[in-house]
C-alpha positions in Angstrom: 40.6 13.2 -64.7 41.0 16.9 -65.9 37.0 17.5 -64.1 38.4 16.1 -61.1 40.8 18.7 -60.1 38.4 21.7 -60.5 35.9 20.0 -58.3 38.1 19.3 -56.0 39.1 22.8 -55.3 35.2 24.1 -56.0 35.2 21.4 -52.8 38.1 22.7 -50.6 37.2 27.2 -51.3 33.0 25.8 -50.4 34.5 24.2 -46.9 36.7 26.5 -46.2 34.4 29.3 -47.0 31.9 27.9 -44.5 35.2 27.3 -41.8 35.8 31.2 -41.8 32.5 32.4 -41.8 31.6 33.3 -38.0 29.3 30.9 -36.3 25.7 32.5 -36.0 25.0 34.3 -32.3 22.6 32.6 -30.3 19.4 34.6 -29.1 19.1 35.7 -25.8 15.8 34.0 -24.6 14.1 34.4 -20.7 13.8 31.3 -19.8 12.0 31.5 -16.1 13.8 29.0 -13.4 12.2 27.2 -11.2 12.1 28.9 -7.8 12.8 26.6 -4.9 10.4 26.6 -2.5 10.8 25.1 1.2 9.2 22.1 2.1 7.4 21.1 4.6 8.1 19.3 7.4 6.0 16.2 6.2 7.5 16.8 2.9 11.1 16.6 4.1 10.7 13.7 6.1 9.2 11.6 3.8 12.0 13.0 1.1 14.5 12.0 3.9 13.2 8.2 4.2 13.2 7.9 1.0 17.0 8.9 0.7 18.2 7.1 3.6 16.4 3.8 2.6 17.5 3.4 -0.6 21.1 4.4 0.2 21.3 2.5 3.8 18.3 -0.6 3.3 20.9 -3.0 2.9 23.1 -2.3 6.0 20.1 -2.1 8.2 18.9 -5.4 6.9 23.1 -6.7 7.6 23.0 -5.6 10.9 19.5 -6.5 12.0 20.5 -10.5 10.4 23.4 -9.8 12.6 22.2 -8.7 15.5 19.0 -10.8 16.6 19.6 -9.3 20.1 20.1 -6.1 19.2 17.2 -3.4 21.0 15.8 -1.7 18.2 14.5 1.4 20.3 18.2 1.7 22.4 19.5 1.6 18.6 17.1 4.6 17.7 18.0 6.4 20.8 21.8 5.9 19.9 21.7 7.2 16.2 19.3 10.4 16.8 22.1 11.1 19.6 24.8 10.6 17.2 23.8 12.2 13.8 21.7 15.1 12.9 19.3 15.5 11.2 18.5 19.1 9.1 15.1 20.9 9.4 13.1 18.4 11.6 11.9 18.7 14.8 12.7 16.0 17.5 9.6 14.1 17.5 10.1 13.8 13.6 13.5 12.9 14.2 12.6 9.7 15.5 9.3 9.0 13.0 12.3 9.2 10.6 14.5 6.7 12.1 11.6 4.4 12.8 10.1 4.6 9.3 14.0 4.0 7.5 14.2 0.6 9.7 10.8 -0.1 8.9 10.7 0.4 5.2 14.4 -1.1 5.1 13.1 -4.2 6.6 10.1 -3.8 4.4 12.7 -3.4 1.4 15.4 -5.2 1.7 14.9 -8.0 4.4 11.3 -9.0 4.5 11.7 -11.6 7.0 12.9 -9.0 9.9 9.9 -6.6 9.1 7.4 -8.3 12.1 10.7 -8.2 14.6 11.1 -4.5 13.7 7.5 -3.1 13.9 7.1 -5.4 17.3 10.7 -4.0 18.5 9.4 -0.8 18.0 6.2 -0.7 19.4 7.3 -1.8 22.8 
C-alpha cells in the first residue's frame, strides 16, 4: 500500500505536467483552393435538371397523376413566366423545363413518361 501512494502522485505531477505544457503550434501550410470556374451554359442546365428533379420528381409525378387533362406545354409556358431561372438563356429556359418533366416522369412515375414526351412534342 505504501508503493501506492508515490505512484499515485508520480501519476497526478506526469498529467498535470503534460496539462500545463502549451499545446504545440500548428504549421502554416499553402494549401491551393480550388478556383471556381463558370460553367457553361450546357453545363448549368444539365446541373439544373439534375437539381430540380431530384428535389421536385415526385410532385411532378402528383400532379401529372392528378391532372390527366392538364396541357403540358400551357404548364411550361406558365412556370417559365412565373419563376426564373439564373444564367440561361430563354430557349434553354424551356429545354430545362421540358427535360425536369421528362426525367421526373422518367424517375418517378414511369407510367406518365409516353403522355409527357407526346404532350410535349405537339
Amino acid at each position: 500500500m505504501r508503493l501506492l501512494a508515490p505512484a499515485t502522485v508520480l501519476l497526478g505531477v506526469i498529467l498535470l505536467a503534460g496539462c500545463a505544457a502549451p499545446a504545440p503550434t500548428p504549421t502554416a501550410t499553402s494549401t491551393p483552393k480550388p478556383t471556381a470556374t463558370a460553367l457553361t451554359e450546357p453545363q448549368l442546365l444539365d446541373k439544373q435538371t439534375k437539381t430540380m428533379v431530384n428535389l421536385y420528381s415526385q410532385v411532378v409525378c402528383t400532379n401529372l397523376a392528378e391532372r390527366p387533362d392538364l396541357d403540358l406545354n400551357a404548364a411550361v409556358d406558365k412556370v417559365l413566366a412565373t419563376y426564373a431561372t439564373e444564367g440561361l438563356s430563354e430557349e434553354s429556359r424551356v429545354e430545362l423545363a421540358h427535360r425536369v418533366l421528362e426525367q421526373s416522369a422518367a424517375k418517378s412515375c414511369p407510367d406518365q413518361s409516353e403522355r409527357v414526351t407526346a404532350d410535349l412534342t405537339e
